[in-house]
C-alpha positions as CSV (number, residue, x, y, z in Angstrom):
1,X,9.4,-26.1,-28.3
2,X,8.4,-26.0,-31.7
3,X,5.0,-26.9,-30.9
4,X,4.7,-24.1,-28.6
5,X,5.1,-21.4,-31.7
6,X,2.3,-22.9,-33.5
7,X,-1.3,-21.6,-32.6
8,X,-4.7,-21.0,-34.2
9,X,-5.8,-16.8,-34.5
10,X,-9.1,-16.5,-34.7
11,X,-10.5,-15.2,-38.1
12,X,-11.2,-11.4,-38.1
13,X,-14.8,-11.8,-39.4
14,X,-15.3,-14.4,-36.3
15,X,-13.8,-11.6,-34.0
16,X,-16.0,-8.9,-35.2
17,X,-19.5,-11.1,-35.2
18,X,-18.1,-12.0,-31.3
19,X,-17.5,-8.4,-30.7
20,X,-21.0,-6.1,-32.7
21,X,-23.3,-6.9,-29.8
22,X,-20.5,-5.6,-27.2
23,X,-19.6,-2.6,-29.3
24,X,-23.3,-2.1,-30.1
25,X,-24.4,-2.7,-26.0
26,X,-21.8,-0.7,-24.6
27,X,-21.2,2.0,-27.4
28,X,-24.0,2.8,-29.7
29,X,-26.8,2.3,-27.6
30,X,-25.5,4.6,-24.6
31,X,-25.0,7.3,-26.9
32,X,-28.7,7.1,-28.4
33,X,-30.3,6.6,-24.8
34,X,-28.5,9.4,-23.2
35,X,-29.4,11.4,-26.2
36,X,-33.0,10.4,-26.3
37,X,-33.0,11.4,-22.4
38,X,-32.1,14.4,-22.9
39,X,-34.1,16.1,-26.0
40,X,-36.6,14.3,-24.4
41,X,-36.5,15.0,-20.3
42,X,-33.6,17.4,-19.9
43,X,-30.2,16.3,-18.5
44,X,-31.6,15.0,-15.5
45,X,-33.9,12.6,-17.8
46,X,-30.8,12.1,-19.8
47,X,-28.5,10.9,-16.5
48,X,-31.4,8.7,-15.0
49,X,-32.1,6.8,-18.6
50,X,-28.2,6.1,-18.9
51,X,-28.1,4.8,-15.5
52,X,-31.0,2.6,-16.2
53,X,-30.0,1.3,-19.3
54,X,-26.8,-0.2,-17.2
55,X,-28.8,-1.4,-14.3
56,X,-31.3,-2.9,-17.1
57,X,-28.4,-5.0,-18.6
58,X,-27.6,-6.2,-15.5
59,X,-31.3,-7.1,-14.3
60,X,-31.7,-8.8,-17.6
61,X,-28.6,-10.9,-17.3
62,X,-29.9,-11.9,-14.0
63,X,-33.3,-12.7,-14.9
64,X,-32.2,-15.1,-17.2
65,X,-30.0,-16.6,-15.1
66,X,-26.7,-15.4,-17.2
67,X,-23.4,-14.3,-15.5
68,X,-22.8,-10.9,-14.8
69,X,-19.7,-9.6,-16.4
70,X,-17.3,-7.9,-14.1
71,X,-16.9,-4.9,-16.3
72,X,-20.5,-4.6,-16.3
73,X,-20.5,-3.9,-12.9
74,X,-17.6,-1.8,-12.9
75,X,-19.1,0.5,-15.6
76,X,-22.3,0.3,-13.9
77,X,-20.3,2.0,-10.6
78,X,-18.7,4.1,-12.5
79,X,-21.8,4.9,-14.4
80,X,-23.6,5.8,-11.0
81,X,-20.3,8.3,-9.9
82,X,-20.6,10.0,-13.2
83,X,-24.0,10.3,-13.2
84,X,-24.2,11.8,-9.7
85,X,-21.0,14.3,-9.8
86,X,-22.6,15.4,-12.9
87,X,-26.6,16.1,-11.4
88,X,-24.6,17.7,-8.5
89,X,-23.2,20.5,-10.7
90,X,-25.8,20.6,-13.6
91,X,-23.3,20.0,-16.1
92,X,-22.9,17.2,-18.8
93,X,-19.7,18.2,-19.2
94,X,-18.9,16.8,-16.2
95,X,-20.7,13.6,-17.1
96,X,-18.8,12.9,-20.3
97,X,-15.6,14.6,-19.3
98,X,-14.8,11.4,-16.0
99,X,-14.0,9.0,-18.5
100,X,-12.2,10.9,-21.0
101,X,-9.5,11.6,-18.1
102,X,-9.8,7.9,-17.7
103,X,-8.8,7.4,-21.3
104,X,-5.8,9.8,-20.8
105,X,-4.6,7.5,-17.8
106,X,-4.7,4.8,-20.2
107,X,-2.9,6.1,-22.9
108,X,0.2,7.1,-20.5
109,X,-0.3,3.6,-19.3
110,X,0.4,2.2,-22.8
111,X,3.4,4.7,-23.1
112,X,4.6,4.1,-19.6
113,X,5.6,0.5,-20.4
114,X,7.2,0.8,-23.9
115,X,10.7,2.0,-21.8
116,X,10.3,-0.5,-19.0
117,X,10.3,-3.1,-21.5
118,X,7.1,-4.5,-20.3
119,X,4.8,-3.6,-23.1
120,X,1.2,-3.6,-22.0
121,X,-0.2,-4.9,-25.3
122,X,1.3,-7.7,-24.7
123,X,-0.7,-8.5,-21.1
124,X,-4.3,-7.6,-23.0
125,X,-3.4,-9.6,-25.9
126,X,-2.5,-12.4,-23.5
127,X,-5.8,-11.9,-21.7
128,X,-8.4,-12.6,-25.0
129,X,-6.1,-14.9,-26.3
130,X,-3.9,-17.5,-24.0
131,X,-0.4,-17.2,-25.6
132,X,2.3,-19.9,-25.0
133,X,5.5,-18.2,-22.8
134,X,8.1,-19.2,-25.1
135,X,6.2,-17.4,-27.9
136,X,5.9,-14.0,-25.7
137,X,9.4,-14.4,-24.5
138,X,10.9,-14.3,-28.5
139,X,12.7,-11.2,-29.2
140,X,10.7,-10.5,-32.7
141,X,7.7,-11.0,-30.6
142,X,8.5,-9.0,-27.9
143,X,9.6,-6.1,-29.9
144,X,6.4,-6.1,-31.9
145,X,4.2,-5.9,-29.3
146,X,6.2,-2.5,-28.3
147,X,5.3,-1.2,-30.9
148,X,2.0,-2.1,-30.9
149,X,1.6,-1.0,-27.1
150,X,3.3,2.7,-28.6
151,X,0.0,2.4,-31.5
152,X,-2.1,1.9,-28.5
153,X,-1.2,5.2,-26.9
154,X,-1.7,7.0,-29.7
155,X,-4.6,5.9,-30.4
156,X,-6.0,6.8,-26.8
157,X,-4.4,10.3,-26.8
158,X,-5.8,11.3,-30.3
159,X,-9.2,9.8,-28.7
160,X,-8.2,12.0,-25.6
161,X,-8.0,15.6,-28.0
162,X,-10.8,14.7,-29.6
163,X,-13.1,14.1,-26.8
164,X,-12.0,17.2,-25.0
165,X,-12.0,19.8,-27.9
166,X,-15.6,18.3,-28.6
167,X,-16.6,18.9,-24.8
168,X,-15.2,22.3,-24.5
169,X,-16.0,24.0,-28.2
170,X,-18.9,22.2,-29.4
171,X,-22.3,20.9,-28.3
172,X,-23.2,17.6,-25.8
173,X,-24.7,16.7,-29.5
174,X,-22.5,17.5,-31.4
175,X,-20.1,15.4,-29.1
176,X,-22.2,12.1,-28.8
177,X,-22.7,12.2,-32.8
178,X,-19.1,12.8,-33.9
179,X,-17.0,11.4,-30.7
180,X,-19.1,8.0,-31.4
181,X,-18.4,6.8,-34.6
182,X,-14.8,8.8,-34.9
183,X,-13.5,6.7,-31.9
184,X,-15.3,3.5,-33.2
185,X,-12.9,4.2,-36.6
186,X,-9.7,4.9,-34.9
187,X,-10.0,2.0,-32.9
188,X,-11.3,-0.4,-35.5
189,X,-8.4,1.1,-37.8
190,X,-6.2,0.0,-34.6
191,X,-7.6,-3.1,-34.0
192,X,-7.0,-4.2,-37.8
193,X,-3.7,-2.8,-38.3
194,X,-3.0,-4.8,-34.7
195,X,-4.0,-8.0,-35.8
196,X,-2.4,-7.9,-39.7
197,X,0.8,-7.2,-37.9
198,X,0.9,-9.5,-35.3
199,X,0.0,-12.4,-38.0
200,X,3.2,-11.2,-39.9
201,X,4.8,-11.7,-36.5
202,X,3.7,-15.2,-35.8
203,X,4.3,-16.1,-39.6
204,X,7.7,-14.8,-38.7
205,X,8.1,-16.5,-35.8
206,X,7.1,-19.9,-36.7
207,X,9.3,-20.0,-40.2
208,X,12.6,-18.7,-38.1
209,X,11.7,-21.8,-35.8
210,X,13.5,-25.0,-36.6
């Protein structure tokens, strides 16, 4: 049993170089094509460049004979629904404003399971890193990741205000320029405050076991 407590957590340096070129392929770069699409073309320019870049990702992937992730294709649907819903009413408001809902459905997800004691930060966690049962199924541990699943809805409703008072009182630039890198903070600020606490836990954990 003791064995079971007693895991390796990868190195936050070795989890950020693993994550730049997602956060760099599915954050920055939208937000500069999209952008370039439409100083350049007009919103219609702007819809059909993001909906290429996605497709391209894809075709490349392919090309080279490397697996398709799942939530590539996902986001490439979704992507495509966006991209029409918004060139049917002329508005990029409509464009951005899909996922942000999204966001908000997330955040009440993360809330939802704090009182039915089934904390959702525990399932994602469990998801990029295998954890052993017993070590999930220990009080401290379970109790941490409540809180961390309560962190977790925060930070998806603060992204939730921010993203809608951008859409509705400011400009689609002013909203791809300061949504961007805001979120990217509040999540990385997340993210770190996540991991330093849920090394205390296991540090915890593993001196409490005998």
């Amino acid at each position: 049993m003791e064995a079971s407590h007693r895991f390796e957590i990868p190195r936050l340096p070795h989890l950020a170089l693993h994550a730049l070129p997602r956060v760099l392929e599915g954050m920055i770069a939208p937000v500069v094509v999209f952008y370039a699409g439409l100083v350049l073309l007009g919103l219609g320019g702007a819809l059909i460049t993001a909906v290429a870049w996605v497709y391209g990702g894809i075709l490349v992937r392919l090309v080279r004979r490397r697996p398709v992730p799942g939530t590539l294709l996902l986001a490439a649907l979704g992507v495509t629904a966006r991209a029409a819903m918004a060139a049917l009413t002329g508005s990029a408001v409509v464009y951005f404003l899909q996922p942000t809902l999204g966001t908000l459905l997330v955040a009440m997800a993360f809330l939802t399971s704090v009182p039915l004691r089934r904390p959702l930060a525990a399932k994602v966690a469990n998801d990029l890193v295998p954890l052993p049962a017993a070590f999930l199924a220990h009080r401290r541990v379970h109790r941490f990741f409540l809180r961390v699943s309560l962190l977790w809805s925060l930070v998806f409703t603060l992204n939730t205000a921010l993203s809608v008072w951008l859409l509705f009182r400011h400009s689609i630039a002013a909203y791809l320029w300061i949504r961007t890198p805001a979120v990217a903070l509040l999540g990385a600020t997340a993210v770190v405050i996540s991991l330093w606490g849920f090394k205390r836990c296991v540090r915890g954990v593993t001196a409490a076991t005998p």
